[in-house]
PAZALO-276608 format. One record per residue: x, y, z negated of N, C-alpha, C in turn. Coordinates in pm, whole numbers, plus 50000, padded with zeros to 5 digits. Each point is the difference from the previous one (the first is absolute). Example, Ala and Ser with C-alpha at 12.3 -4.5 7.8 and 13.67 -1.06 7.14 Angstrom:
513194943149220499115011950000500905012050000499655010550072500825011949994499235010949927
***
This chain:
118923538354957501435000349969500704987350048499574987650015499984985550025500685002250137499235009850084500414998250178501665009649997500645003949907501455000250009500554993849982500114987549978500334984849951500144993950090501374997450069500264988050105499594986450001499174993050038499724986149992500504992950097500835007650105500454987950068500544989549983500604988950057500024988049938502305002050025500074998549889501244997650031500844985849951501584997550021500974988649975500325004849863500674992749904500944997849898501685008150038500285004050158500955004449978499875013350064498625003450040499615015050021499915010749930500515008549960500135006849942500195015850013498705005749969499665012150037500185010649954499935011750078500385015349864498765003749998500505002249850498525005549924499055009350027498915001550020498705006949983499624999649925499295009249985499675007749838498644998850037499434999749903498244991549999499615009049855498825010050026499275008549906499604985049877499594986450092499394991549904500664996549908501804999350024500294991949920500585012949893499555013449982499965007649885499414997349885499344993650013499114993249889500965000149866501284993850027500144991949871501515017550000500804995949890500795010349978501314996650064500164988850032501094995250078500324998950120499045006850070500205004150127501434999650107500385009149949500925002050098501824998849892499514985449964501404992249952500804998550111501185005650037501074995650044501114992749981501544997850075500234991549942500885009249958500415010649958500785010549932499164990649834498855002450016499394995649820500564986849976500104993950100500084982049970501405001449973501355011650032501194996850000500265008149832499125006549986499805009349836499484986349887499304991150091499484991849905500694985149988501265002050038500604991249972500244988250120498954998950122499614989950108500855005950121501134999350018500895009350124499744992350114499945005050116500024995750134501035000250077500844988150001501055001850073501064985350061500035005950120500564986150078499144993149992498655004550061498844989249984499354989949891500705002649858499574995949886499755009049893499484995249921499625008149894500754993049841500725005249955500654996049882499365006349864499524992549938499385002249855501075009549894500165004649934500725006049904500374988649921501294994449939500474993549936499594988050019499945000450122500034981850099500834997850059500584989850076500854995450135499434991850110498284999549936499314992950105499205012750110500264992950107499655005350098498804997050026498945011950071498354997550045500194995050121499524993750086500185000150162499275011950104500474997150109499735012450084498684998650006499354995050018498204999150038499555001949848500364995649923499455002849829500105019449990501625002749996499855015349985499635012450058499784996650146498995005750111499015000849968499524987949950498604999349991499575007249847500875000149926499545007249843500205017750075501305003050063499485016150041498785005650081499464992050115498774995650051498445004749891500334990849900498634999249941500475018249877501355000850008500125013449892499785012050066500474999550147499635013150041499275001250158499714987850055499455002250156498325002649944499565010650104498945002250035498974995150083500894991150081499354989250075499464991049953498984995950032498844989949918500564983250007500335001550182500184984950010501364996849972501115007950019501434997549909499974994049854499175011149931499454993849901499744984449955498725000150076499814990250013500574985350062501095002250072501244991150023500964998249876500025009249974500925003749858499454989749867498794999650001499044990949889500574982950018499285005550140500844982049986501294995749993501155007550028501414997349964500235002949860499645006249946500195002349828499464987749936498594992950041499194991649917500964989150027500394993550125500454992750053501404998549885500665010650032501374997249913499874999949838498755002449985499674996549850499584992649977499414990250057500114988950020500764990749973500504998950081501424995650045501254998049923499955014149900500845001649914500034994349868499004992650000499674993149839500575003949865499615012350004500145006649863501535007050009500465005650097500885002350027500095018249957500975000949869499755014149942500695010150061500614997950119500705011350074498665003350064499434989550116498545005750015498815005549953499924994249877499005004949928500525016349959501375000949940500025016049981499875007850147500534998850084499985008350135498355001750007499024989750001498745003250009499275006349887500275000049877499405004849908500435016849961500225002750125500695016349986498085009250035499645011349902499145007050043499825004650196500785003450051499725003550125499004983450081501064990249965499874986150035497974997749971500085002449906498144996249949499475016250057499975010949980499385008050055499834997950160500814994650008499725000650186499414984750011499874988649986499094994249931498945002150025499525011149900498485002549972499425008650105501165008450102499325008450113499474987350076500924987050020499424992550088498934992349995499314998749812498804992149999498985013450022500645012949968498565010250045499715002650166501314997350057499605002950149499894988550118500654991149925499554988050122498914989150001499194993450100498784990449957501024986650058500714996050035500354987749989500164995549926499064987949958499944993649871501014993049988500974991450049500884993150007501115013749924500025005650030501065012149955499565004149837498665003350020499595009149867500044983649889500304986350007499584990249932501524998649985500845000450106501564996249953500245013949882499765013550059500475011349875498974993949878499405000749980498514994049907501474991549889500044987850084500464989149907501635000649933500925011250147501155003749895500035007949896498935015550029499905003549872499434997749849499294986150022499404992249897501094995049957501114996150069501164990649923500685008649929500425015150071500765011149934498815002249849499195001850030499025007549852499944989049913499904985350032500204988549873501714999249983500745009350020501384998849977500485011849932499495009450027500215015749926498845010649981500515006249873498795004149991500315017050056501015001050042500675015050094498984996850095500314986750060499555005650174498234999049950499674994849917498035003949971499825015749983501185008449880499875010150016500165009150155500984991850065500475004450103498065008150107499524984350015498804999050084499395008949927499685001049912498855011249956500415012450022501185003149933500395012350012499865006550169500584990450071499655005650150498705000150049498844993849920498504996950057499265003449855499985011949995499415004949858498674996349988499145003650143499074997049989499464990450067500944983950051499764991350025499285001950123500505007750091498944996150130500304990150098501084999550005500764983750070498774987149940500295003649832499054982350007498555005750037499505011049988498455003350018499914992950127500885005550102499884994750154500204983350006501324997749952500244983450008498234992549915499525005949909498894988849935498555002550089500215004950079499325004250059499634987450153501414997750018500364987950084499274988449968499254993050143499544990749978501204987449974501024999250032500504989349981501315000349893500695010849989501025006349884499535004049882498445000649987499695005049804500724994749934499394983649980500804992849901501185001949966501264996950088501115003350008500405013549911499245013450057500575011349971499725004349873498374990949966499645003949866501184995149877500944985350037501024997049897501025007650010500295007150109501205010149991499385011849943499015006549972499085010649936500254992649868499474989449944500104997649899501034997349927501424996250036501044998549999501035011349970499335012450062500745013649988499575007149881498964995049939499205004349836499495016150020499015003350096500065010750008498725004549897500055012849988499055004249889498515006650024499325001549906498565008950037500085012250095500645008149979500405010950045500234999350121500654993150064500314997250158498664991950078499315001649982498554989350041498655009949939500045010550056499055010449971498904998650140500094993250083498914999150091499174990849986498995002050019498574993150004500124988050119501174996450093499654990550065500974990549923500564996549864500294994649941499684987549919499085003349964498934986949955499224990250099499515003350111499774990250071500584993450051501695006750017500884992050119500324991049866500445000349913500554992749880498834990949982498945001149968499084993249985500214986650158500025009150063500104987750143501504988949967501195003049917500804999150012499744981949878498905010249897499674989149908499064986650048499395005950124498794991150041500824987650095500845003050081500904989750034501424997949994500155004549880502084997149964499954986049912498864992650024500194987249901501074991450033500974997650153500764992450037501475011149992500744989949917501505000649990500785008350160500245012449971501085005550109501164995450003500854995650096501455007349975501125008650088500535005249927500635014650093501604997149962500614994150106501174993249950500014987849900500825004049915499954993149866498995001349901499475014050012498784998949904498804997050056499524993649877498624995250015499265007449854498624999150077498895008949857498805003450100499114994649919498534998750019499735019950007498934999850114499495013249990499105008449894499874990149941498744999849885500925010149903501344992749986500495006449856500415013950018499805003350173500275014950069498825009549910498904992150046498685005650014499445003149852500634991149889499205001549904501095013749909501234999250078500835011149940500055014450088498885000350096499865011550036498825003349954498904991749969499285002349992499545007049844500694993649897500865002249843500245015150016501185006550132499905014749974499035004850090499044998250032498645009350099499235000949870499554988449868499595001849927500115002949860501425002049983500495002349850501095011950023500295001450079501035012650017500175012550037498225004450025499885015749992499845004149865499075007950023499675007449912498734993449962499104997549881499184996649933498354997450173499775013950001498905006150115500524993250120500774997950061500754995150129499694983649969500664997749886499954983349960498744993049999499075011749993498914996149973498685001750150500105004550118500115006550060500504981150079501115004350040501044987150086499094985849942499504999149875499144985949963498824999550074499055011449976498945003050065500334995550173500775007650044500324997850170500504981350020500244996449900500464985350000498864990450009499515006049934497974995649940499514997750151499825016750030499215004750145500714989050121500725000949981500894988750133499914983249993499354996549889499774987449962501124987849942500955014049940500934993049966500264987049887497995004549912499914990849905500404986950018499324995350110499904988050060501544987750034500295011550074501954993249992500364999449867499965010049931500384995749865498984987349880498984997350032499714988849973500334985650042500675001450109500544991650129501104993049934500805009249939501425001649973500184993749860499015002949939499584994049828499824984650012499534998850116499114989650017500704989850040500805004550129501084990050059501925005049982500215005949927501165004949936500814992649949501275002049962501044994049913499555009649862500054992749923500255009149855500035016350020501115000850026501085014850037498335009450055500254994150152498165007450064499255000549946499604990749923498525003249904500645007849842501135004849952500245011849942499515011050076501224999450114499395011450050498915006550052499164991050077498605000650028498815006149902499864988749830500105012149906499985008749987501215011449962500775009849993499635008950105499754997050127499275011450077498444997350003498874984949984499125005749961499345005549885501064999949916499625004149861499875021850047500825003850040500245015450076498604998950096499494990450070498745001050074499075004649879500064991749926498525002149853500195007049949501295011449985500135007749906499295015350092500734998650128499265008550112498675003250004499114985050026498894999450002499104989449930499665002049915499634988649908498704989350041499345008450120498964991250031500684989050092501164997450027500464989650107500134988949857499784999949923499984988249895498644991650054499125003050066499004992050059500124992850104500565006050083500684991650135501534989649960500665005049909500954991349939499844985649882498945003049963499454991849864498634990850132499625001550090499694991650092500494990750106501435007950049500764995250040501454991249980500085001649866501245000349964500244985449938500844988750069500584985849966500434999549826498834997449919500085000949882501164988749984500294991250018500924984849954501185008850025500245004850133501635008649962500435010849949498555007349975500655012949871500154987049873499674992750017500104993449814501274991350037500484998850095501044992850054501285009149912499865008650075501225014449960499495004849858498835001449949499954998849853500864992949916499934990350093500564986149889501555001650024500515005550133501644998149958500305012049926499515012349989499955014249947500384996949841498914990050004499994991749835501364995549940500644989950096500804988050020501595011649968499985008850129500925007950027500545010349877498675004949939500025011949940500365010150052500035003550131500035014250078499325003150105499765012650018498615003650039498724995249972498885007849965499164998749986498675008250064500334997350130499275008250164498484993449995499974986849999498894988949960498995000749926500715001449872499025000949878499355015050030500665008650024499595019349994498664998050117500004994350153499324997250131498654996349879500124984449955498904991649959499305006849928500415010249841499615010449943499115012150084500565003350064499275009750110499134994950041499504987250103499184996650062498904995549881500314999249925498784997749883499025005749933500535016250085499015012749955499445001650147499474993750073499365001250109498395004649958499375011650054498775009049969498684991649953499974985650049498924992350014500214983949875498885000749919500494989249944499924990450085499234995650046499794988550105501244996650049500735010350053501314993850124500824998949863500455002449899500594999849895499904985949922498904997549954499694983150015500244990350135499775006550087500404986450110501735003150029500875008050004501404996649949500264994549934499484997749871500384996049866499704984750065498854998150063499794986650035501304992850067499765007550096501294998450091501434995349913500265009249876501264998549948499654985149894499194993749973499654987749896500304993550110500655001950127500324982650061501624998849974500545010649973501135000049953501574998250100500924994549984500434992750099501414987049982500274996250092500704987249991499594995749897498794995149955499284990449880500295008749862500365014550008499755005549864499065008449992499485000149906498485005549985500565018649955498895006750034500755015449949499735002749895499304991049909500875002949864500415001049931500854984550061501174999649985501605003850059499165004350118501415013450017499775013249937499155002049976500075011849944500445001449808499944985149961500455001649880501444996049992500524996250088501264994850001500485019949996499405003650132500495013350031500335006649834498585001949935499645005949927501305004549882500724981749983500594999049887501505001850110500245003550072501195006050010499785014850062498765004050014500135016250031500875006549921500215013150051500375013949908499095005149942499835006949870499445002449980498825012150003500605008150122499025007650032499324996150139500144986050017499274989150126498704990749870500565003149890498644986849931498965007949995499525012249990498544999149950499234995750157500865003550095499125002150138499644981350027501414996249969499594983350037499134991149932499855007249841499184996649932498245004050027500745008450091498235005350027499824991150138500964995650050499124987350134499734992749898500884990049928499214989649954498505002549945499585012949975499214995949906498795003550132500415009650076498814997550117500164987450048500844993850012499374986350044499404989049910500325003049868499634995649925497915003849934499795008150053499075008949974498604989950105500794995150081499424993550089499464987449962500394995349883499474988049928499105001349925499944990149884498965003849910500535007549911499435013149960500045007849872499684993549912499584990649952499834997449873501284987649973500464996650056501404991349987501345002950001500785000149959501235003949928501224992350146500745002350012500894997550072501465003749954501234993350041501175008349961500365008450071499685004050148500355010750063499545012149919498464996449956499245012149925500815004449915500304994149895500674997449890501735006749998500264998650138501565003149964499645015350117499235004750058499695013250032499575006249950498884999949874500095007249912500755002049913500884996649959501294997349898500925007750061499924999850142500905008550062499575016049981498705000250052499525015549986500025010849867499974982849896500305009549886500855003549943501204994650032501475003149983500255012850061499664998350131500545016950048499275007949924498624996549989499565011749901500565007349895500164989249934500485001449863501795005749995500524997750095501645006450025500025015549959499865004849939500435011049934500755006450070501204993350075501065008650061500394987850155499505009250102500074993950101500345006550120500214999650106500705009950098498665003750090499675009750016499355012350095499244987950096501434992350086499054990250095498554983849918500764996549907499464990949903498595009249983500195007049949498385010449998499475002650110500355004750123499065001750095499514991350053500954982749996499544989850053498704994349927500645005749853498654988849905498675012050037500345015550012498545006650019499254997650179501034991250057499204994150133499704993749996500514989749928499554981849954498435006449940500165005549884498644997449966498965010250028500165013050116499265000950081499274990250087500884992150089499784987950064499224987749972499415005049844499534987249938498515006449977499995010750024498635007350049498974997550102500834994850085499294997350138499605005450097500075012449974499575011950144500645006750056500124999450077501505009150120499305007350112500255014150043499625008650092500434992650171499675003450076500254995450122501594998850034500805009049946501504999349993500404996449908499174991349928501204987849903500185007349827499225013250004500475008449837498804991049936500485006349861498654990549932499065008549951498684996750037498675007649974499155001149860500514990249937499184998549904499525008949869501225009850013499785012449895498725011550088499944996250143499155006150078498665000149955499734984050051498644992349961499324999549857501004997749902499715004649870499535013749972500925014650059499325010549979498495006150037500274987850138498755000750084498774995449883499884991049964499174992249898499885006549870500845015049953499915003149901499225014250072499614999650109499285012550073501005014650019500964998949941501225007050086500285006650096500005013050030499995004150199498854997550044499394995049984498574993350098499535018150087500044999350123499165005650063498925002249951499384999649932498875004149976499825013549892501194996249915500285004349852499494991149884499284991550004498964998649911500774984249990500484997349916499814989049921499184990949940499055002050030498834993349931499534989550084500524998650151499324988750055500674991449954501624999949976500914984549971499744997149870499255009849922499854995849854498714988950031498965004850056498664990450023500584986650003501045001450139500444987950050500634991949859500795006249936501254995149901498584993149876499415006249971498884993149880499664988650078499475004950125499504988050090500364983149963501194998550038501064994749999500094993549830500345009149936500054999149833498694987049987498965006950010498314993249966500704985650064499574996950097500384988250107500814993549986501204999350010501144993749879499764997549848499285007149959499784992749866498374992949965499655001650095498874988750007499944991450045501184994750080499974991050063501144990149982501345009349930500774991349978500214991349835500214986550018500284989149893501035003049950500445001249884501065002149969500664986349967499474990450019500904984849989500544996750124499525001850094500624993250104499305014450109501315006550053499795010450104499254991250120499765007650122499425003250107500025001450065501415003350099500635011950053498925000750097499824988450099498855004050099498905010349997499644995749849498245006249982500915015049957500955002049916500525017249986500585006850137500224991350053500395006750139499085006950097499064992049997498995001450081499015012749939499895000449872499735009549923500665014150009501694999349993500365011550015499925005750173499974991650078500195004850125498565006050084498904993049895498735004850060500165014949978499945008349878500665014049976500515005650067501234995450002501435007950070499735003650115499394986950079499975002150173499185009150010498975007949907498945005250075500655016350041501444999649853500255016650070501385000350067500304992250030501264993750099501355003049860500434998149873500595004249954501604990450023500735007950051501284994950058499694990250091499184998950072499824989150103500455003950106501024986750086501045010150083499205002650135500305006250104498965004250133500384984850098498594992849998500334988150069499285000850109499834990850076499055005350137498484994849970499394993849920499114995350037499374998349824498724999549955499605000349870500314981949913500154994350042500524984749945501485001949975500695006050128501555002149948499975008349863499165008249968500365008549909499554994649868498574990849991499924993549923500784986149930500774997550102500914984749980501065009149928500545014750040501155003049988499675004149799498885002649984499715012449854500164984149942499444989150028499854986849944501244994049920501365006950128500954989949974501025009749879499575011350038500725010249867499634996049884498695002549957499394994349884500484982749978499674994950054500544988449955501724995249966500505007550093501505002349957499795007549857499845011549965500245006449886499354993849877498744988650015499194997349906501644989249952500084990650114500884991749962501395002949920500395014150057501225003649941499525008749852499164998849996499825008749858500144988749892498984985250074499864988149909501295000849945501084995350114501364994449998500685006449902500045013549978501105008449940499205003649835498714999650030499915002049834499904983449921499584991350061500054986549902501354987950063500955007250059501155001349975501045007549958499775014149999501195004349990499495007649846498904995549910499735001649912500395016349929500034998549888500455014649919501235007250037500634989150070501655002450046499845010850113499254994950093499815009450106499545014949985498824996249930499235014949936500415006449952501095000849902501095001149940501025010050078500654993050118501505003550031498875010850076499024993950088499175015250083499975011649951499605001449863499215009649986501225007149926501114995349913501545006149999500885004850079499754994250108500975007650079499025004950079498665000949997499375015750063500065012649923500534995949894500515018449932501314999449959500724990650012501474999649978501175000750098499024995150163501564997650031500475008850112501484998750007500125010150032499345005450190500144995050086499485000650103498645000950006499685014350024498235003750008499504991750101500394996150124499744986650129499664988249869500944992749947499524990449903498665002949894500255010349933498685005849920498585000650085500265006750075498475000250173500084985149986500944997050037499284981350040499414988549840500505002349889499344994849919498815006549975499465010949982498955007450012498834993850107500254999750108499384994450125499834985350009500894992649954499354989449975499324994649839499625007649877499614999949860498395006050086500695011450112497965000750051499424991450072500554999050072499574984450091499684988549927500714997949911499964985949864498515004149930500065008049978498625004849830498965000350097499474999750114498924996450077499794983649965500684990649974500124987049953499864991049895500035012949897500514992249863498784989049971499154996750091499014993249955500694986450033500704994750057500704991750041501434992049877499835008049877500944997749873499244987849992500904989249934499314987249996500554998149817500915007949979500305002849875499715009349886499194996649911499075008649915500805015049912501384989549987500655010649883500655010950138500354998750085500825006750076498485009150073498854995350026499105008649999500025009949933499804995449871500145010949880500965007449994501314998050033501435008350005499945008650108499674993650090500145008150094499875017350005498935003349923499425018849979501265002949909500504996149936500825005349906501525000250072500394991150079501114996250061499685014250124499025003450071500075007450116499425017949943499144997649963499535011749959500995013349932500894996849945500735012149957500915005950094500274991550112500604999750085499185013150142498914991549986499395010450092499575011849969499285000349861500125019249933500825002950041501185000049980501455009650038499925006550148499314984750055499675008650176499295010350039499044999749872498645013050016500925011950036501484999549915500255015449982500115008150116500155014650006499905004850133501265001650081501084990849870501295006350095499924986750097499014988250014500494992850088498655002150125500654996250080499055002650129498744998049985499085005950116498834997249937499514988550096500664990750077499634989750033500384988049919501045001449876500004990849935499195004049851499815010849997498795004549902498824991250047499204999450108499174997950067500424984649957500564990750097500894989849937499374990749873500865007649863499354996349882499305003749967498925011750050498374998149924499624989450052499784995050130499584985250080500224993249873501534995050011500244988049917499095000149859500575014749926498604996949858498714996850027499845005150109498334996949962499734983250052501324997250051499794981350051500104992749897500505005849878500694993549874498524999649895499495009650000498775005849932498804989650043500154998650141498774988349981500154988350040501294993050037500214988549982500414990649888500275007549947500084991349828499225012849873500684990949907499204998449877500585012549952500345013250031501005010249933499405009150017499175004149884499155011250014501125011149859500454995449975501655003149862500605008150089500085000350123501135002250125499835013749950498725004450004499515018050007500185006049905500784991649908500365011649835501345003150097500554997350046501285002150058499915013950015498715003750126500595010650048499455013549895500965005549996499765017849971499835009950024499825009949965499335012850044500725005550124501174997549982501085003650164499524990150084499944987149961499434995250177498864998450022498885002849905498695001650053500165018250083501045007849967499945011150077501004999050134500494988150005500484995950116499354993250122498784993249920499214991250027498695013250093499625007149898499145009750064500835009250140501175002049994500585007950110499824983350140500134995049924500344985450139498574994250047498905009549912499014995650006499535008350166500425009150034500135007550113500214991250128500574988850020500744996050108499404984649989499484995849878499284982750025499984997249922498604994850026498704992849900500314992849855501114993850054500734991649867500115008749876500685010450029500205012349851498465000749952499275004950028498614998849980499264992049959500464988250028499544988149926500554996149893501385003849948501014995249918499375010449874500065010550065499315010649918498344998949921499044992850077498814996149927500694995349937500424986649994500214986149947500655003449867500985007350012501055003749887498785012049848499255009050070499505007049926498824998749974499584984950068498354995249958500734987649886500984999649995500244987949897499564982350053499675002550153499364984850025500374999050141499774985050039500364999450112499075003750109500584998150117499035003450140499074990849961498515003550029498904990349993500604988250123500504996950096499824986750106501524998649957500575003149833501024992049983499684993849880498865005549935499004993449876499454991150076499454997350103499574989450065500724989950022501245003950086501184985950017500514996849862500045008949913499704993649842499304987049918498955003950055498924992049995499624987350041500395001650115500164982550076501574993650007500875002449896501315000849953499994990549911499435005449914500034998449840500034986249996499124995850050500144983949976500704988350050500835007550113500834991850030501654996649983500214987949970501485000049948501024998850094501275005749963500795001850085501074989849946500854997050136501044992549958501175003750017
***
């Protein structure tokens, strides 16, 4: 269509009759005459053009050249025409007789035929930079451009340009166009290219603006402005193209503003695909996410930072999970993290504290368990407040039932948390096999060995670690798929030792209080997400209780949890949290002194107990125990080498 298009080279006072060009059908303004321009107020006459309710006159080369670009078909008229319009706008320094004569629809539609059909860059960079001045001046002529380029193929072609992207991407960005108009797949890479070198200041006339702030607002609707599947979809293709990387770039060497936004679209990467939390939590300039933490703090708006750091903390592997955390104890500009994170803490919202309360205490977790700290101290205080809130908003609950998922320690390869998995796994649950009876071997296993070995004056963790992991590793239970048999053993090592530590932490700190708000708002509150998550972590905990360093809260403990979990036997609740609290009783039954526990139950949940006895070992055991009147023999044993030792 191109070869009907005159390119010969013509003068400023040549002036040709029109040919009609199939190309320049494109847009709807085609075949503007100056009959429209004299309807629209712009008359042609005596060689000037008089504005409606003006007395200023256009000059002869100015109003030639505006009928030129409204109705010639000729390419290079056109293009003569560009430069006498830019020129006198120029020229005119804000001069509003000019500016209205140019800001007429025919005026910008014909315009845009000339950035779709001509390659002289000198031409397509002068239209480029006047219609950037028109779109930072009105927001008609932005509607104007879109409306004539619905589906943006002018800029598809201009970003496409090796030497006009930049440029065209701020007039794209400038015109605010939406999801909907950017339905092609060659969208994200050219934008992405647009992000990889728009770091230097443009300017197009009078305006100036970095390409970046193009890129991160097109890029905002490729990933937030379809539909859910599309949004999700456009992250993935962002992923595949290596877009992670620029956006770590951008975090890294950014103004404030960029590392929001940077954020904000890789936060849509992790939500896409959750395993890029491994390549991001390796790569990623820990000192300037805590940088933008800290003004997030300062500012009190947005909170893109804190949501990123949260995410990357459920990465599948404990190992890489501890060496972040490492990473984040150097802190930055001489503040330690945590003490940004308690500064954070005490001006969060409150459906931001349980999650921030749950960094401190993983980093805190990292110290000694047996020593008290105030981070410890003012994160548990935190956790138990939300608990205990009676009346709290929908988000406050889902945050606190992620927070203290998160304090579990096990996350699937995409970042969910596993630990209600691994637990069912351990209660023989699903097992392929059917048979429950191998994790029970294992689970006594375990029982015997731990209580023969552990002091109750002064813990161990080494010698219980090493203890529980000899077990575990042999039937791979939640051990994630590593490449090689040491990875998998370092990895079962660092779970257990995380959870031994966080069990220390939360029961001989967070005392009766904790046990308490858990096991209440696992049958009280209102969000079943919150109920699942106190549940899941009361099972994860009662694998521990050997770790109470406090005698009376030992003793409380069966009475504080136990009525709580009967209720779970019943059949109206699932039978994975049925499953659930038989675990926990029978953890309660032989780690302390509460053999009283079993007057509790009654004839309904020992017949709850026998139906659950179907699906894992635990019912079965709860069931001897309860109707032999005594405990498991290898919990009469850890009895036994008990007895004599005092607790503090």
């Amino acid at each position: 269509m191109s070869s009907v298009l005159d390119y010969r080279s013509h003068n400023t006072e040549s002036w040709r009759e029109t040919v009609k060009s199939d190309y320049f059908r494109f847009f709807t303004c085609q075949s503007i005459t100056k009959e429209y321009l004299e309807s629209s107020n712009v008359i042609t006459k005596n060689s000037s053009v008089r504005v409606e309710g003006r007395n200023h006159l256009l000059s002869n080369d100015l109003s030639k050249a505006i009928t030129a670009i409204c109705s010639s078909d000729i390419l290079s008229e056109c293009e003569i025409a560009i430069r006498v319009v830019t020129k006198a706008w120029l020229d005119a320094h804000g001069d509003t007789t000019i500016e209205v004569a140019l800001s007429k629809p025919p005026v910008v539609e014909g315009m845009l035929e000339v950035l779709l059909a001509s390659d002289d860059d000198e031409i397509l960079e002068l239209v480029i930079s006047f219609l950037a001045e028109l779109a930072v001046r009105s927001e008609v002529i932005r509607q104007m451009i879109l409306n004539s380029d619905p589906q943006l193929q002018v800029f598809l072609k201009l970003l496409k340009s090796s030497s006009l992207f930049l440029k065209a991407s701020i007039l794209l960005y400038l015109s605010k166009p939406q999801a909907k108009q950017m339905i092609s797949v060659e969208w994200l890479p050219l934008v992405l290219r647009v992000l990889e070198f728009g770091g230097q200041l443009q300017t197009l006339f009078s305006v100036r603006c970095k390409p970046h702030e193009a890129a991160f607002y097109l890029l905002d609707q490729l990933l937030k402005g379809f539909d859910e599947d599309r949004n999700l979809e456009n992250s993935r293709h962002l992923i595949s193209l290596g877009g992670l990387s620029l956006l770590l770039r951008r975090l890294e060497r950014g103004e404030i503003e960029e590392r929001k936004n940077s954020v904000s679209i890789i936060s849509c990467c992790v939500q896409a695909d959750g395993s890029c939390r491994n390549y991001l939590a390796e790569n990623l300039n820990k000192a300037s996410l805590l940088e933008l933490i800290v003004h997030e703090s300062n500012k009190n708006s947005g909170r893109g930072g804190l949501a990123l750091l949260v995410d990357l903390l459920c990465l599948s592997r404990r190992t890489r999970i501890t060496k972040l955390l490492d990473g984040l104890k150097e802190g930055w500009s001489g503040l330690g993290i945590m003490n940004i994170l308690s500064v954070y803490l005490q001006r969060a919202l409150p459906e931001e504290q349980p999650l921030v309360a749950t960094m401190l205490l993983q980093l805190d977790f990292m110290e000694d368990a047996l020593n008290c700290s105030i981070f410890r101290e003012e994160a548990i205080v935190t956790i138990i407040t939300a608990l205990n809130a009676r009346i709290s908003g929908e988000k406050v609950q889902d945050n606190l039932a992620r927070a203290l998922l998160i304090l579990g320690g096990r996350f699937s390869c995409t970042g969910e948390p596993s630990t209600e998995n691994w637990l069912l796994k351990l209660a023989g649950f699903r097992e392929n096999s059917g048979d429950s009876s191998h994790s029970k071997h294992l689970y006594d296993d375990v029982v015997l060995l731990v209580s023969f070995y552990l002091p109750q004056v002064l813990i161990d963790f080494d010698l219980i670690r090493s203890i529980l992991l000899v077990r575990f590793s042999h039937i791979g239970l939640n051990i994630q798929f590593c490449p090689t048999a040491n990875d998998q053993y370092e990895e079962e090592e660092e779970v257990v030792n995380w959870q031994l530590k966080a069990a220390t932490v939360l029961f001989n700190h967070g005392h009766k209080s904790l046990l308490s708000s858990l096991s209440t708002s696992m049958t009280s509150c209102v969000r079943p997400s919150l109920a699942k998550a106190c549940l899941i972590t009361l099972s994860w905990m009662s694998r521990y209780l050997f770790v109470i360093r406090d005698e009376k809260l030992c003793l409380m403990a069966p009475s504080i949890l136990v009525p709580a979990l009967i209720k779970y036997l019943n059949h109206d609740k699932a039978v994975e949290d049925q499953v659930l609290a038989s675990y926990s009783l029978l953890n309660l039954g032989k780690y302390t002194e509460c053999k009283h526990i079993f007057r509790l139950f009654d004839e309904e949940a020992l017949d709850h107990l026998r139906n659950l006895s179907l699906v894992t070992w635990t019912a079965e055991e709860l069931i001897l125990i309860i109707t032999s009147g005594s405990m498991h023999p290898h919990t009469e044993q850890e009895n036994s080498h008990t007895q004599g030792s005092t607790r503090k």
